[in-house]
N, C-alpha and C positions, 0 to 999 in steps of 0.2 A: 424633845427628850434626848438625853447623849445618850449612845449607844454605849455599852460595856467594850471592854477591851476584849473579850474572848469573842462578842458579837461580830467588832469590828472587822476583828482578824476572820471571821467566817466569810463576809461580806468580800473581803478583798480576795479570801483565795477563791469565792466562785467565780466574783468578776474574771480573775486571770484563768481559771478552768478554762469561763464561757469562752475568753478571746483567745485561747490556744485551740477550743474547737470551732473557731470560726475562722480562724487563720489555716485549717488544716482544711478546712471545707473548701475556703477561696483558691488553696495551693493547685484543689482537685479539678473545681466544677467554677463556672466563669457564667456569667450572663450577659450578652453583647443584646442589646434594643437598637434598632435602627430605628430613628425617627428624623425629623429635620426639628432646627432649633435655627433661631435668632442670631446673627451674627453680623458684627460691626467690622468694618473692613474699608481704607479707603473712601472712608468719607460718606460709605452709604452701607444701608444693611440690606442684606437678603436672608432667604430662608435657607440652609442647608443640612445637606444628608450627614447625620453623626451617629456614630457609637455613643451610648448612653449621655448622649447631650453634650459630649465631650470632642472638641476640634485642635491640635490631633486628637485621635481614640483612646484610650486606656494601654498603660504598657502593661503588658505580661512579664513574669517575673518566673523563668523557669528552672529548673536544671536537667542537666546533658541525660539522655534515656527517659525520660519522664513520660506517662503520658495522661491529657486532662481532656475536660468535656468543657464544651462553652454552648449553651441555645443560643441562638440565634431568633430574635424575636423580630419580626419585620411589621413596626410598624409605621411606616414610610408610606408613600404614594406609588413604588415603584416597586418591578420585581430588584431581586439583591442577590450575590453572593459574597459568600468571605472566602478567599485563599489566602492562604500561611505560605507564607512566601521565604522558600531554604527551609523549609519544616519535611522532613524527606517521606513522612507517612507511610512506612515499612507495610507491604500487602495490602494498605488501604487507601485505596485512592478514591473512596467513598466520598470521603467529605474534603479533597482536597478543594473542590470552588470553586476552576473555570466553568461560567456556565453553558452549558451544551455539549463539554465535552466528559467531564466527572461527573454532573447533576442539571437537572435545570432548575431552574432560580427559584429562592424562594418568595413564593407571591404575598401579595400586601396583607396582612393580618393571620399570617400560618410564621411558626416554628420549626427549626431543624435543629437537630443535638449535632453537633459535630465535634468529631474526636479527633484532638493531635495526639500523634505519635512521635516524638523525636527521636533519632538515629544518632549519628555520630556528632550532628553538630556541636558548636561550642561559640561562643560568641554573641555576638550579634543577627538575626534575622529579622520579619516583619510580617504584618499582616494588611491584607489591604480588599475592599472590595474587586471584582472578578466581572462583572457587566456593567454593558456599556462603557461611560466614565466617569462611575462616581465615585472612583478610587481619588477624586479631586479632592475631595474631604471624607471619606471612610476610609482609614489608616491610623497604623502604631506600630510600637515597637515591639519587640519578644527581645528579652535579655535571656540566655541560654548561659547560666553557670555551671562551672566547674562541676562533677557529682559528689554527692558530699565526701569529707575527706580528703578530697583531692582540693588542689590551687591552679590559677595561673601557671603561666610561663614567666609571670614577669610580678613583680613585685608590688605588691595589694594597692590600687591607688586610693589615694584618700576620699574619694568620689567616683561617682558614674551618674555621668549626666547624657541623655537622649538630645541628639539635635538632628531633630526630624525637616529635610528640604524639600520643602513643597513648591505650589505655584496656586492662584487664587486670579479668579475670573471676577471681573466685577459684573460679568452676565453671568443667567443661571447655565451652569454646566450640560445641562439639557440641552437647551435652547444652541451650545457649543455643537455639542455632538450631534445632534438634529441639523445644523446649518453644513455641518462635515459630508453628511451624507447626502444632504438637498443638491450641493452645490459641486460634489463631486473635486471640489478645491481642497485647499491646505485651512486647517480651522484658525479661527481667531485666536492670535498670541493671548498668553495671558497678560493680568496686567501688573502683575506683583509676581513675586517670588519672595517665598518665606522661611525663617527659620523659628520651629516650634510654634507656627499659627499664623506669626506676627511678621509683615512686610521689613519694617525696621526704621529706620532713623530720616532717609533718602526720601521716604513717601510721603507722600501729601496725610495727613488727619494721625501717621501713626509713632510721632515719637513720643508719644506717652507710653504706649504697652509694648514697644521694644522690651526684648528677653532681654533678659541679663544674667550672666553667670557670677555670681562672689564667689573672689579666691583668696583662698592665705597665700602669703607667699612663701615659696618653698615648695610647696603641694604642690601634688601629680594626678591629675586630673583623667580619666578614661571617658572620651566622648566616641559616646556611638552614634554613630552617624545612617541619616538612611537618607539614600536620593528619594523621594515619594513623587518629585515631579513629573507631569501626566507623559510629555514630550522634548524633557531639556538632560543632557549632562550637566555636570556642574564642575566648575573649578571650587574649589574651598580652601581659606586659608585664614590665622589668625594675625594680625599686625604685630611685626613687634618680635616674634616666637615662633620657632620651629615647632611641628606636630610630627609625633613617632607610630606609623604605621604599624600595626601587632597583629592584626585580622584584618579578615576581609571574609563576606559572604557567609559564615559562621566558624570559618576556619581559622585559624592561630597562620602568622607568617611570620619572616624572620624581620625583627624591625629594619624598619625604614624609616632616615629621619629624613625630612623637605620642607622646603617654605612653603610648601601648596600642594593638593590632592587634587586631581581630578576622579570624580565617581559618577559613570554613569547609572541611566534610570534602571532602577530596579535593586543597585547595588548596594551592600552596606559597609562600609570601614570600622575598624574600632582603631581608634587614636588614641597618644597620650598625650597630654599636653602639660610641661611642667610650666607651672608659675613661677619663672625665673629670672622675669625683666624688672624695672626698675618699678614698681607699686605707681600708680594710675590705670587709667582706663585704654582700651584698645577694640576695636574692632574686630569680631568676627565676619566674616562675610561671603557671598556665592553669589558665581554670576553664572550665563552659559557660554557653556563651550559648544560651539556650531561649524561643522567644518564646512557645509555649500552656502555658499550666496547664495544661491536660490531661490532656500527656504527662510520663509519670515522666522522668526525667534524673536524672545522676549528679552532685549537687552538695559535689563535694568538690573540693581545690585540690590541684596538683600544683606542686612546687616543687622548684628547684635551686640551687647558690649559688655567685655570679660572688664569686669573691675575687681581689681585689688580691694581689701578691707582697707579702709581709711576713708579720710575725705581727700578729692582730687577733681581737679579743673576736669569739665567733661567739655575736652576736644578730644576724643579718640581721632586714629589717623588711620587710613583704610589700608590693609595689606596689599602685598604688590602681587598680583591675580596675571598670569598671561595673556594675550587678546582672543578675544572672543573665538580665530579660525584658526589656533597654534594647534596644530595636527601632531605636530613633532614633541610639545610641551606634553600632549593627552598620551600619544604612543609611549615617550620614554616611560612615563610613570607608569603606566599600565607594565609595559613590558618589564618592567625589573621588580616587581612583585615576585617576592619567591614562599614556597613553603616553610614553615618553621619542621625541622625533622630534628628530632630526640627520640629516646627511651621512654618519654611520657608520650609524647606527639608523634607515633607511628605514622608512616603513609605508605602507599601501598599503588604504585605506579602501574598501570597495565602495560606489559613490554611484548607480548605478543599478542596482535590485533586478529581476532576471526573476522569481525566484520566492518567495514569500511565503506562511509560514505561522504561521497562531494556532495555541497549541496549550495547553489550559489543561492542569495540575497539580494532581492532587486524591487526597488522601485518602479512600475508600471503603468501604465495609463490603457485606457480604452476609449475607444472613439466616444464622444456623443451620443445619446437615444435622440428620436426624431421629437423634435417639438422640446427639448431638452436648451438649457443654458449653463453649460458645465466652465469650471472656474479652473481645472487642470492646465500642466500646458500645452498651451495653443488647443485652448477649450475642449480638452481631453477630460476626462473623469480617472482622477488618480485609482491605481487599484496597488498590491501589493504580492509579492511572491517569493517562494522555496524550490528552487530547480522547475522554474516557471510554469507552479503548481500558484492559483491563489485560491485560500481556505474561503469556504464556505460552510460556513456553522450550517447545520441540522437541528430541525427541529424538535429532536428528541435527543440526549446525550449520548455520543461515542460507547459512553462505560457501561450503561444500560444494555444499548444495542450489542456488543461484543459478549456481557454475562449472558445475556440472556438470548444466544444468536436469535437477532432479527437483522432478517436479510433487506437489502436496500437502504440503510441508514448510510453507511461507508465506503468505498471503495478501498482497493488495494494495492492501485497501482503508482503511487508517490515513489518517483525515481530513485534510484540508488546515486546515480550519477545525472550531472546539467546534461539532457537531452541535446542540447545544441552546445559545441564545444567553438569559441569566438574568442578573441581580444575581449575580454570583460572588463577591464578599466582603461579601454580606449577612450582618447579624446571625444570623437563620434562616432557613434552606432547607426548601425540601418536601421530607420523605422520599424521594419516588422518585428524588430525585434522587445518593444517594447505594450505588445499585446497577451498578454498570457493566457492560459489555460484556465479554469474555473473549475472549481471539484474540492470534494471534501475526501480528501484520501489518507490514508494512514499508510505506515511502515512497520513491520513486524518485526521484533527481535526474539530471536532464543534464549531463552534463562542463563544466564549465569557467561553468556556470551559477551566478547570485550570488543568495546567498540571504539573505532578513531572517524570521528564524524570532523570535517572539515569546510567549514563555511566561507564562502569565496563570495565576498563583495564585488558590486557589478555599478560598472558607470550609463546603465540601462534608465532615461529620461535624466535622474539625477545621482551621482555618487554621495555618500553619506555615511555618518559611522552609525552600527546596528549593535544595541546592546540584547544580545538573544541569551534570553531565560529558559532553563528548562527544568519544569517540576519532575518530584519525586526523585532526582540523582544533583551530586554535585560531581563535577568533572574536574580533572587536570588539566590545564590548559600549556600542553606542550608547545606550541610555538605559535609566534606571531609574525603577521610579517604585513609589507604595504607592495601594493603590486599583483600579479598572478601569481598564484600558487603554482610552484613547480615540484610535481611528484616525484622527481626524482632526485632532486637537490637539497628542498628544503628540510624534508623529515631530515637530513644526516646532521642538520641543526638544532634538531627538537632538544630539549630540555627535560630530562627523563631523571633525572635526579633530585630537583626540589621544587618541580611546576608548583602555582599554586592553583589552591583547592577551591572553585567557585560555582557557582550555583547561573551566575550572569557573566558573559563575555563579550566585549568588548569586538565588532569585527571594523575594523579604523576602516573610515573611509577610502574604495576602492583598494581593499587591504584582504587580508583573510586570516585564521584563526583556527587550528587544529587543535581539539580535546579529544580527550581518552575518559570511557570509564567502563566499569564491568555492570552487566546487564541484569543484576540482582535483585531487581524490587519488582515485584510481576503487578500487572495495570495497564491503568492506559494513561497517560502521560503525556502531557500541551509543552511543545517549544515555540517559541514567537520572540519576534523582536517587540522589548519592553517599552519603545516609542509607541504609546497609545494610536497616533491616527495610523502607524504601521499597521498596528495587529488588526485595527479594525479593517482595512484596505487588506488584507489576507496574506502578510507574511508571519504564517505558524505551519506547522507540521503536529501531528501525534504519532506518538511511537506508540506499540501495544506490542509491552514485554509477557511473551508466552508465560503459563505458571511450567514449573519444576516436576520433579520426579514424586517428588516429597510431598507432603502436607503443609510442612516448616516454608517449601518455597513457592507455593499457591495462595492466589487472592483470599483476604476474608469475604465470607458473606457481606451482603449492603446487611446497614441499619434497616428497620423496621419504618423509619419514619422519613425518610427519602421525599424529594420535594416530588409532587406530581407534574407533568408537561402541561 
């Protein structure tokens, strides 16, 4: 029976009612399931851990100041957590995610509501699981828009396409990280590297579901880019076409245009990419970038293919990527990152430091246990360290223990300064010097105090570059350098005018790395280097920023529904 035209008309505007109240509800409240799911990869499937069955996870779609809920529904074989990674969580470090040190995980068949809060960012960030390593496949993106009314800094691109860099085990990821600890060694490279899920063109089983990007030509294309890989930097580049650097880590910079990016783990770029070359196909691609022989790495290329609209011969031709141990190719680009500064895009530089800390970065080893067969070098059991501090997770969270003084969860003696002052990127070290200390210790800051924390890479068993992350603040990254830091020389180099603004830093191999930031968000707060088998081997720290005078600059209460130990 045909419906009347005044019928019809009813019919269409509840339908668009109903979808403007369900679009307003998804903007708010988010539902993330952890389950594992079916997945083809290389020639053989296994089962793995996803967000709603979804490898990558689902992007979130936010804008600047916002804040939303997402459950977290676990129903996996595993405990889990989610961290929002560059989501700065203003007072709430409730549901930021590291497990053991914000919460402890949430166990198989229980729920946790957790809330983001965003702060100043703007760009690109990410989210990812937080235990163990099953951030190997639980990952996505967060698009962080302009607030409404406002724009860019740069002119609307025609698109926004997510290119999420991964790495894919063709063993299960457990069975990874269970042999890491067995063995006391460096864990199994993986066997792919991927962009958006998919190895690429290069791999055995997978040039059918190579990603593909369509372009008009002419179009300017914004790729946000996220390293997701567990243990790699990455060089990045598209054949053919310069990409124009605009952010980085949620922040807006001044563009940078280059044949190639490198972006270590944890980091995110937003790129332009104008479709400008002559219509066919090209290659997108990432490999890694590894500064010691020492360590195994996965050097294989991962690749996608940006086609032009039309038909066209598919021989894409791979972009020119530097060699795998170009220290210098990874430093220059890192270091000439600058802030973008306008009248829209304030920054706000700390120029006088109350508190200051050295804190060197080192790769360590421990002898043997007895009856033990350790895969370290010269059958040591790798360990890891922060001013030859190595973390030892507790088994009830930091954030707990500090709300709610319980004594004996923490210590608080994590150095201000490296306890033993050495040649730290010397050719060779004394053995004892690569034994550390063991302890779960924190470091205290005062509210609203400004700090210049300065991480000095050490050639302690093996030198290597440390991509150190630290939740709940983004920092300035005033200067860079390769070598020992020199206290009294280098700051008159610092770059106090358009540092840029990043959440993860880069410290180059046998190099070091001073950032600035003011001590604002009160919490307790995980910095580690963002190389999986690092963090787990115990190069992290927490800071535990006092609360304020004020109300306005004191923790919130926990949620109600907090995971239990």
């Amino acid at each position: 029976m045909l419906l009347s035209t005044k019928t019809f008309i009813w019919y269409i505007s509840a339908f668009l009612l109903f979808d403007e109240l369900l679009h307003c509800h998804a903007r708010n409240h988010y539902q993330f399931i952890v389950k594992e799911a079916p997945y083809t990869r290389l020639c053989s499937t296994k089962n793995i851990l996803t967000v709603n069955g979804q490898f990558p996870g689902p992007t979130l779609r936010l804008h600047a100041g916002e804040t939303i809920t997402v459950d977290v529904y676990n129903k996996g074989d595993y405990n889990i957590t989610i961290h929002w990674h560059g989501v700065k969580m203003p007072r709430y470090p409730w549901t930021d995610g590291p497990e053991y040190i914000t919460q402890c995980p949430i166990q198989p068949g229980l729920k946790f509501t957790q809330k983001l809060i965003l702060g100043s960012e703007e760009g690109t960030v990410w989210w990812h699981a937080h235990s163990e390593w099953f951030r190997a496949t639980v990952y996505g993106a967060i698009f962080v828009y302009p607030k409404p009314k406002t724009s860019y800094p740069f002119a609307k691109p025609h698109a926004e396409v997510p290119i999420l860099l991964g790495e894919w085990w063709k063993q299960d990821i457990t069975a990874v990280y269970e042999g890491l600890l067995a063995t006391g060694g460096d864990p199994n490279v993986s066997d792919a590297f991927t962009i958006n899920g998919q190895p690429g063109d290069l791999y055995p089983c997978s040039r059918s579901d190579t990603f593909k990007l369509n372009v008009k030509h002419g179009k300017t294309y914004l790729l946000r880019i996220v390293n997701a890989a567990l243990n790699d930097f990455l060089f990045f580049g598209i054949a053919g076409h310069q990409i124009t650097v605009v952010g980085a880590d949620g922040s807006y910079t001044k563009p940078l245009t280059r044949d190639f990016v490198v972006i270590g783990a944890g980091n995110t770029l937003d790129v332009l990419f104008h479709a400008n070359q002559k219509p066919g196909q090209y290659y997108m691609a990432a490999r890694a970038y590894s500064s010691s022989s020492a360590v195994p790495f996965d050097n294989t290329t991962t690749t996608a293919i940006v086609k032009y609209n039309g038909n066209y011969p598919s021989s894409p031709s791979l972009p020119y990527l530097p060699y795998y141990n170009d220290t210098n190719a990874s430093f220059n680009f890192s270091s000439t990152l600058r802030s973008l500064v306008s009248e829209e895009c304030p920054i706000s530089v700390p120029l006088h430091v109350t508190t200051q800390i050295i804190s060197t970065v080192s790769v360590n080893a421990f002898p043997c246990g007895f009856n033990e067969t350790c895969l370290g070098t010269n059958g040591t059991r790798f360990r890891a360290s922060m001013n030859n501090i190595s973390f030892l997770f507790p088994s009830i969270d930091i954030l707990e223990a500090y709300y709610g003084n319980l004594y004996g969860v923490f210590g608080e003696s994590f150095p201000q300064f490296p306890p033993s002052i050495f040649n730290f990127t010397a050719q060779y070290l004394p053995l004892f010097l690569e034994i550390p200390k063991v302890g779960t210790e924190v470091f205290f800051l005062d509210y609203n105090s400004t700090v210049e924390l300065v991480l000095q890479g050490t050639n302690v068993v093996a030198g290597i570059d440390h991509p150190m992350h630290l939740h709940g603040y983004s920092f300035y990254v005033v200067g860079q350098g390769l070598g020992n830091f020199d206290p009294e020389k280098d700051p008159l180099g610092y770059n106090l005018i358009d540092p840029p603004l990043l959440n993860t830093v880069t410290v180059h191999k046998n190099g070091w790395a001073a950032v600035r930031f003011q001590a604002n968000n009160p919490g307790v707060w995980f910095m580690h280097c963002h190389l999986e088998r690092h963090l787990t081997w115990g190069m992290n720290v927490v800071f535990i920023v006092k609360d304020g005078q004020r109300q306005e600059e004191s923790l919130f209460p926990p949620p109600p529904d907090m995971p239990p130990c």
